[in-house]
VMD Tcl script that builds the backbone (N, CA, C; Angstrom):
set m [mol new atoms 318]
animate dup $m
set s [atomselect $m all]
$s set {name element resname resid chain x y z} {
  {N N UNK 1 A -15.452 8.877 -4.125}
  {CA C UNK 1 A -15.606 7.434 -4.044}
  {C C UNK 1 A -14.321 6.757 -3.560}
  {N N UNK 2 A -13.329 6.883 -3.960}
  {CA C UNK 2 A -11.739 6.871 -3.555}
  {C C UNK 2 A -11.340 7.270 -2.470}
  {N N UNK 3 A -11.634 8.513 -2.097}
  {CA C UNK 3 A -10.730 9.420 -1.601}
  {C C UNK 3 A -10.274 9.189 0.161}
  {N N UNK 4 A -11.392 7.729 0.036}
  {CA C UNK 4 A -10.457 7.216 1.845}
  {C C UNK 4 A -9.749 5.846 1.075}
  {N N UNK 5 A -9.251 5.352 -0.157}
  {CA C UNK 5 A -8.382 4.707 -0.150}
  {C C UNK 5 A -7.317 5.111 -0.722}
  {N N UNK 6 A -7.442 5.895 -1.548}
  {CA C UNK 6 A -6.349 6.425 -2.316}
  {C C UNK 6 A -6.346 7.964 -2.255}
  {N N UNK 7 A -4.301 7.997 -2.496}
  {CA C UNK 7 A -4.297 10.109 -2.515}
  {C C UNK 7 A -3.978 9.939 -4.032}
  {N N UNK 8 A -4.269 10.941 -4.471}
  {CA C UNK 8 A -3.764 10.849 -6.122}
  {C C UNK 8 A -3.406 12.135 -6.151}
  {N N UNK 9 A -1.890 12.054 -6.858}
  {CA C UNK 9 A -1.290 13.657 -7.221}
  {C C UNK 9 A -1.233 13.707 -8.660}
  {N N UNK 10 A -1.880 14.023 -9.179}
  {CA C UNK 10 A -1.970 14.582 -10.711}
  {C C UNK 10 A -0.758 15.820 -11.317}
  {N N UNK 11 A -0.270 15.537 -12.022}
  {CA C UNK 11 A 0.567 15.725 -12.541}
  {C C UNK 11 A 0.930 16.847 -13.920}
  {N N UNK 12 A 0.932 17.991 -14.351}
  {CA C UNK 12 A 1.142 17.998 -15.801}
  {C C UNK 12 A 2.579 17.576 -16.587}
  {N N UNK 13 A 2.484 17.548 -17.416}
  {CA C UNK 13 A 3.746 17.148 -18.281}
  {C C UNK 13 A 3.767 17.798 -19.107}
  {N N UNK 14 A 2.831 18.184 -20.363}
  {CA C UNK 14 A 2.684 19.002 -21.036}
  {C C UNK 14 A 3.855 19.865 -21.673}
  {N N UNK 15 A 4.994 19.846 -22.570}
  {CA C UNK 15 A 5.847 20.169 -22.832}
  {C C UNK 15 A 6.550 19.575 -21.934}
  {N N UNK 16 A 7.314 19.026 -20.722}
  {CA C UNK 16 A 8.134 18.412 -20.171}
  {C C UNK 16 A 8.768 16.995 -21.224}
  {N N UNK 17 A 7.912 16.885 -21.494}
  {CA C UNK 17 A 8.167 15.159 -22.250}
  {C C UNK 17 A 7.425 15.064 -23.649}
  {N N UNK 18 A 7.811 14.640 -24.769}
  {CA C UNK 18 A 7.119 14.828 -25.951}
  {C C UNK 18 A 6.067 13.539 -25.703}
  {N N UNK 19 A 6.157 12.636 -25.234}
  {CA C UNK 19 A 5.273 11.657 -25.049}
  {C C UNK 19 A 3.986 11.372 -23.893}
  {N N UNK 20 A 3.932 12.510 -22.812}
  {CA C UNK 20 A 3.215 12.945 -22.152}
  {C C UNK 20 A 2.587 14.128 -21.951}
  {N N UNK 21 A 1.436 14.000 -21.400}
  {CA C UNK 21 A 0.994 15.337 -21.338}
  {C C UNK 21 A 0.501 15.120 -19.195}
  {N N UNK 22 A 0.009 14.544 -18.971}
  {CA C UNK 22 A 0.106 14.060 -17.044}
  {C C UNK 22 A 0.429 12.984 -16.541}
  {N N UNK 23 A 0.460 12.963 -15.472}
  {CA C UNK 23 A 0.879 11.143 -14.834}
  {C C UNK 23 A 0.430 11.378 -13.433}
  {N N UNK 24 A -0.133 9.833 -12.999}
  {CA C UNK 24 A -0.813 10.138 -11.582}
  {C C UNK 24 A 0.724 9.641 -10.433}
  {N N UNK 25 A 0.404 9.745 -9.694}
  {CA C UNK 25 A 1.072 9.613 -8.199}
  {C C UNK 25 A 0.293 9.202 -7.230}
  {N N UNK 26 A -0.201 7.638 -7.271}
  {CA C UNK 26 A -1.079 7.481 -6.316}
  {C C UNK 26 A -0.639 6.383 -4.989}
  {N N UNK 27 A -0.940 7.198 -4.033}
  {CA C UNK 27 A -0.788 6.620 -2.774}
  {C C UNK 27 A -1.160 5.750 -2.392}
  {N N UNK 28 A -1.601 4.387 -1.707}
  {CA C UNK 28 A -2.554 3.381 -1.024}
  {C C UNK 28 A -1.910 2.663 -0.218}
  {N N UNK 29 A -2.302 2.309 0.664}
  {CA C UNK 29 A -1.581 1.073 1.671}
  {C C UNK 29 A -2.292 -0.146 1.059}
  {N N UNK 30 A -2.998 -0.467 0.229}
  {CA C UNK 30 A -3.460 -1.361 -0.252}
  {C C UNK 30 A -3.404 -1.292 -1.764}
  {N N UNK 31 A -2.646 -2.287 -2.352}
  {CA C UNK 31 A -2.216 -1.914 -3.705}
  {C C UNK 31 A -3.434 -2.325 -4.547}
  {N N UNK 32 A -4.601 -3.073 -3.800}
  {CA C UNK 32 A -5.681 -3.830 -4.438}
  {C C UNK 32 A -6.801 -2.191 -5.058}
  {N N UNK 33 A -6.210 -1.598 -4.307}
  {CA C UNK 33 A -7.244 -0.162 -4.015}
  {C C UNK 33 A -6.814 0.646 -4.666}
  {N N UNK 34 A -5.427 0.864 -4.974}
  {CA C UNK 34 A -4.568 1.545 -5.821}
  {C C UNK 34 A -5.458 0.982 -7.374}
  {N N UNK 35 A -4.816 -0.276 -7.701}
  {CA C UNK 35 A -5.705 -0.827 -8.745}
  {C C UNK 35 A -6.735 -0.812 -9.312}
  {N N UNK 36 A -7.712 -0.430 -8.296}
  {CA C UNK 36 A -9.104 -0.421 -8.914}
  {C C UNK 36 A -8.870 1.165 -8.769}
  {N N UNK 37 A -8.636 1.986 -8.429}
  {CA C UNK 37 A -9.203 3.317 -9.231}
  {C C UNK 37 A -8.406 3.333 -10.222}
  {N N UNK 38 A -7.459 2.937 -10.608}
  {CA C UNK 38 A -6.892 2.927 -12.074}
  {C C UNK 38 A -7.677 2.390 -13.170}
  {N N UNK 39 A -8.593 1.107 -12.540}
  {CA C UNK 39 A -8.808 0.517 -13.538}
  {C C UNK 39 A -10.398 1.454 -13.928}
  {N N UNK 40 A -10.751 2.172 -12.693}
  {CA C UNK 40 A -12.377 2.978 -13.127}
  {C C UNK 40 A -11.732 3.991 -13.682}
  {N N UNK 41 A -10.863 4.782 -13.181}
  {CA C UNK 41 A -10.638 5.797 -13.652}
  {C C UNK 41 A -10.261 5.776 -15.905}
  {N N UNK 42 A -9.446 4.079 -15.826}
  {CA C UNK 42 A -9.487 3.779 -17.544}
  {C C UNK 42 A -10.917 3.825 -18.114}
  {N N UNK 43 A -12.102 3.414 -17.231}
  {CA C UNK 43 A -13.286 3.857 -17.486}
  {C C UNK 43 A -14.133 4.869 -18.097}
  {N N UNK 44 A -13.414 6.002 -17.361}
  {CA C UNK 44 A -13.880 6.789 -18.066}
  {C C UNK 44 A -13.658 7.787 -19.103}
  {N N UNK 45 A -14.061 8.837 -19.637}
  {CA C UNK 45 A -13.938 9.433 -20.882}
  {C C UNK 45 A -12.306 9.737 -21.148}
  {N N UNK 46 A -12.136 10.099 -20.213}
  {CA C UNK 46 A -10.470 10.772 -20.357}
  {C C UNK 46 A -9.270 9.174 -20.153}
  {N N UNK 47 A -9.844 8.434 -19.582}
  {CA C UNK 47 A -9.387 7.153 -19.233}
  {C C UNK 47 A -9.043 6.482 -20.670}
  {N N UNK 48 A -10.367 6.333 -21.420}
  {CA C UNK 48 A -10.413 5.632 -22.553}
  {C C UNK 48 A -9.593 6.289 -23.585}
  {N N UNK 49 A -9.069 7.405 -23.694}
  {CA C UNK 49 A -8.689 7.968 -24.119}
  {C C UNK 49 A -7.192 8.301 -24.171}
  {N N UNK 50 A -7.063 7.799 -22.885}
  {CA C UNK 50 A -5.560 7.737 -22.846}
  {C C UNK 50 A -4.364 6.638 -22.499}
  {N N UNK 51 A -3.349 6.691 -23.210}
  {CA C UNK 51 A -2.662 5.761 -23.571}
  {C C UNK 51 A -0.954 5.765 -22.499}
  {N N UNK 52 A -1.542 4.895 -22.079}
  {CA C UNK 52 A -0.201 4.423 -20.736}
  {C C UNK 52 A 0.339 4.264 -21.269}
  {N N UNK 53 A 2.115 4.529 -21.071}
  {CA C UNK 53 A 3.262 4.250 -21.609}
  {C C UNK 53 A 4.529 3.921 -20.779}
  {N N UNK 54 A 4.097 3.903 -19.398}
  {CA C UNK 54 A 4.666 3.762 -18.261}
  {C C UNK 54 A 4.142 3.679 -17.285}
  {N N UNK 55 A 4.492 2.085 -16.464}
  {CA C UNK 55 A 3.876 1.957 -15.080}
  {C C UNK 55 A 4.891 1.767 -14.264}
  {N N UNK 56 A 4.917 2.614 -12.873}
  {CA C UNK 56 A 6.265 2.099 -11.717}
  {C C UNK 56 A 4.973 2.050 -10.923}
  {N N UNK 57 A 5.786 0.977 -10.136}
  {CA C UNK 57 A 5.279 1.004 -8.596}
  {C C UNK 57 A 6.276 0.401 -7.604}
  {N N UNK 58 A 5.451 0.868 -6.152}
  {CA C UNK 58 A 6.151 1.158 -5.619}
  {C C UNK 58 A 5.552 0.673 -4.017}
  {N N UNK 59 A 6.208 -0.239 -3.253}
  {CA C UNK 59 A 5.318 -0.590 -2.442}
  {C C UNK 59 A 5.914 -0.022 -0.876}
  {N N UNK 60 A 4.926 0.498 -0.068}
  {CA C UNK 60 A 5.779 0.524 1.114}
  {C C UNK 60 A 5.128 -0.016 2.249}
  {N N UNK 61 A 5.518 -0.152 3.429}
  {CA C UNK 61 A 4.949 -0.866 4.559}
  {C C UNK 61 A 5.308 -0.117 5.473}
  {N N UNK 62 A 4.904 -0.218 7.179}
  {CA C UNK 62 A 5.181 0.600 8.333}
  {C C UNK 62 A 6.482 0.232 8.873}
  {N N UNK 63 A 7.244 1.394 9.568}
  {CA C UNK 63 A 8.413 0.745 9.852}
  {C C UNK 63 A 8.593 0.221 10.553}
  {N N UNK 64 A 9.645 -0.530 10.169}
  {CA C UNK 64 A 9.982 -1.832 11.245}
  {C C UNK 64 A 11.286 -1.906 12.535}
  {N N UNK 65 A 12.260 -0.751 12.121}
  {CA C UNK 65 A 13.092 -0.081 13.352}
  {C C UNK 65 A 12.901 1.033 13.912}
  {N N UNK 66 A 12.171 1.585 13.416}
  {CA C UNK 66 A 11.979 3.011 14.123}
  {C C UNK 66 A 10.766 3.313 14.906}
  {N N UNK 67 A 9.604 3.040 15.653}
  {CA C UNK 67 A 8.496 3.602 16.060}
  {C C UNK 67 A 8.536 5.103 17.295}
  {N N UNK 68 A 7.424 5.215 17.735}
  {CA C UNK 68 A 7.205 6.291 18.844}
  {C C UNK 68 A 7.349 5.241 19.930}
  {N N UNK 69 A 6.777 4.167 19.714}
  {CA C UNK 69 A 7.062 2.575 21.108}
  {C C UNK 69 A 8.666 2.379 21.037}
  {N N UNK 70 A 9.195 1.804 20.063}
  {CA C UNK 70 A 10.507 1.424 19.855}
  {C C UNK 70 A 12.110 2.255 20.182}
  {N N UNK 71 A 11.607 3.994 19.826}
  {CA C UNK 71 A 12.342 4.527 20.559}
  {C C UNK 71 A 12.047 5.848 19.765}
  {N N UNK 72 A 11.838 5.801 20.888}
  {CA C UNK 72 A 11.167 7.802 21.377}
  {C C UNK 72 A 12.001 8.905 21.196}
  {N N UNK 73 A 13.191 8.445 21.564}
  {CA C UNK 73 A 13.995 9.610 21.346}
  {C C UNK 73 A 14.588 10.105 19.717}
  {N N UNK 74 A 14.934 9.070 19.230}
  {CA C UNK 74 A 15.075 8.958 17.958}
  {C C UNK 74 A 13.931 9.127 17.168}
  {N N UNK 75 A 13.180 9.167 17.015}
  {CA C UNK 75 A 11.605 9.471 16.576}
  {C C UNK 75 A 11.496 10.981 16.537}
  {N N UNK 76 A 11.707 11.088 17.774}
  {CA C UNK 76 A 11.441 12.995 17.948}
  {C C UNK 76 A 12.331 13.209 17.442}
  {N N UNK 77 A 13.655 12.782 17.179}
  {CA C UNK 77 A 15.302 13.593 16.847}
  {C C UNK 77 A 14.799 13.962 15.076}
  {N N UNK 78 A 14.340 12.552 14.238}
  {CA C UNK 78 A 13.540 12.599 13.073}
  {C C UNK 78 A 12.273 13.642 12.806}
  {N N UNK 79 A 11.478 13.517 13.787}
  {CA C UNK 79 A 10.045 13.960 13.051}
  {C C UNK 79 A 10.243 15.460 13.196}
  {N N UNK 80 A 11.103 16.055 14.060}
  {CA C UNK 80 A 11.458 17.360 14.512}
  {C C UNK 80 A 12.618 18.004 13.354}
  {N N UNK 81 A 13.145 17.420 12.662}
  {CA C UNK 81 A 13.972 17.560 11.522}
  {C C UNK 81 A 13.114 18.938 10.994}
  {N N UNK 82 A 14.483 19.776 10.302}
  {CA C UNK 82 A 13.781 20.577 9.532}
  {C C UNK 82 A 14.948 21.236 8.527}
  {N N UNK 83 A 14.387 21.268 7.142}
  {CA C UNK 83 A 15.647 21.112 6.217}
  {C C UNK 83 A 14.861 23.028 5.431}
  {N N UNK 84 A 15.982 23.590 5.107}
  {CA C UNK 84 A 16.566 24.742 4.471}
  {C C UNK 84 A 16.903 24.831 2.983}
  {N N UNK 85 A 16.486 25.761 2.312}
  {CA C UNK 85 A 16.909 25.628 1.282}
  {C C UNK 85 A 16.142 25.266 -0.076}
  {N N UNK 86 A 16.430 25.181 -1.300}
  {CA C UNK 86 A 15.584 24.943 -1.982}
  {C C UNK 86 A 15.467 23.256 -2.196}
  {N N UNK 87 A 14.398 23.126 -2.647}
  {CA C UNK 87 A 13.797 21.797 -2.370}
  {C C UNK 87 A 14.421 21.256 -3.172}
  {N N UNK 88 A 15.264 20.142 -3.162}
  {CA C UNK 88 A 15.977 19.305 -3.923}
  {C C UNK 88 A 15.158 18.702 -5.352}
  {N N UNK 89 A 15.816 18.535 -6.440}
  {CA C UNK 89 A 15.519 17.866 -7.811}
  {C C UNK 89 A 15.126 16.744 -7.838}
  {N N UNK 90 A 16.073 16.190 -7.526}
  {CA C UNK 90 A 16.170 14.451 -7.750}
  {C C UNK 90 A 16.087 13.615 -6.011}
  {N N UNK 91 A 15.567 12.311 -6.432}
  {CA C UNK 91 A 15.127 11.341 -4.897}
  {C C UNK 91 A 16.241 10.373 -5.570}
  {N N UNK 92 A 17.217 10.046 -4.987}
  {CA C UNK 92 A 17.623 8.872 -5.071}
  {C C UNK 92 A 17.464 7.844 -4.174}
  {N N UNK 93 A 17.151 6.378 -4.231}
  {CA C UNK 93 A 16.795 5.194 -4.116}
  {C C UNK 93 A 17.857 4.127 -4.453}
  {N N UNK 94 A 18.316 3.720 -3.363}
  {CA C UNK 94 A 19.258 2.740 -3.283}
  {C C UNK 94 A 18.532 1.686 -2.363}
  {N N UNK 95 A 17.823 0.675 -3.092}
  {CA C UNK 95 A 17.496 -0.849 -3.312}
  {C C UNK 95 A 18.257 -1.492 -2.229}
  {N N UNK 96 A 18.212 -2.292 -1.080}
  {CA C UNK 96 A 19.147 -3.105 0.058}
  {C C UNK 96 A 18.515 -4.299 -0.054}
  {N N UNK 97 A 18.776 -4.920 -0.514}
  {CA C UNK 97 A 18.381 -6.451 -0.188}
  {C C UNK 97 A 18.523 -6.944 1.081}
  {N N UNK 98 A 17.916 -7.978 1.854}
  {CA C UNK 98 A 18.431 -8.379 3.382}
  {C C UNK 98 A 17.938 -9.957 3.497}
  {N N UNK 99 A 19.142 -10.400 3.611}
  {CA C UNK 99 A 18.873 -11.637 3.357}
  {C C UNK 99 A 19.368 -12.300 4.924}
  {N N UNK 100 A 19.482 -13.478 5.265}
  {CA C UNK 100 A 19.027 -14.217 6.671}
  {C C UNK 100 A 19.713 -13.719 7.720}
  {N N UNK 101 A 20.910 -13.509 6.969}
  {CA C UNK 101 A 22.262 -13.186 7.973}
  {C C UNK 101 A 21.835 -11.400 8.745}
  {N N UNK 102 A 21.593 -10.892 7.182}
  {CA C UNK 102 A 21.658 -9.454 8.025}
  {C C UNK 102 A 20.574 -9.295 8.934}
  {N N UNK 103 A 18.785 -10.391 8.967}
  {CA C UNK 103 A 18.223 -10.033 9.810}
  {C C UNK 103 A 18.258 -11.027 10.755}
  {N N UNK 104 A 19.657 -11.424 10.974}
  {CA C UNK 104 A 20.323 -12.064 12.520}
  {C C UNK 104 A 21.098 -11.669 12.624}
  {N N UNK 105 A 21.525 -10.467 12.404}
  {CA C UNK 105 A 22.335 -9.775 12.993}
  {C C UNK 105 A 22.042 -8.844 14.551}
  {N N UNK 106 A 22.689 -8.445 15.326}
  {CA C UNK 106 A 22.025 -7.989 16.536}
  {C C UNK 106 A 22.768 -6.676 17.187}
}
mol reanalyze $m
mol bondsrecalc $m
mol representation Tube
mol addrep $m
């Protein structure tokens, strides 16, 4: 019923955390769509049953400096990337605010 608006990565926790046992990871370009399978999915048996204790979200949009139109070469230099090694632990996320100046900058 979902599965052309939303990806959902299910999760165990189960011994990881004394206060969890899974957590979803769900994808949408539409957060309205994200929402409602959360809210059917509280619907049902396993839904009603379980008790949220944490919500992040997380919004993203298409980019806005980089395309295959905008520049090609840099695109391929990216999508052609290929990384070694064991798959890293941790994502860090550093937050940029951009306020009038930086998007008049040129």
């Amino acid at each position: 019923k979902h599965k052309e608006n939303v990806l959902v990565d299910l999760y165990l926790t189960r011994g990881l955390e004394t206060n969890s046992d899974f957590f979803f990871r769900i994808n949408a370009y539409d957060l309205a769509k994200a929402q409602t399978f959360m809210r059917e999915f509280r619907s049902t048996a396993v839904g009603k049953n379980a008790d949220v204790f944490e919500t992040l979200v997380g919004v993203t949009k298409p980019l806005n400096y980089i395309s295959k139109e905008k520049s090609p070469s840099l695109n391929a230099g990216l999508s052609s990337a290929t990384y070694s090694g064991p798959a890293p632990r941790y994502v860090i996320v550093i937050p940029v605010k951009k306020n009038a100046e930086w998007w008049n900058m040129s």
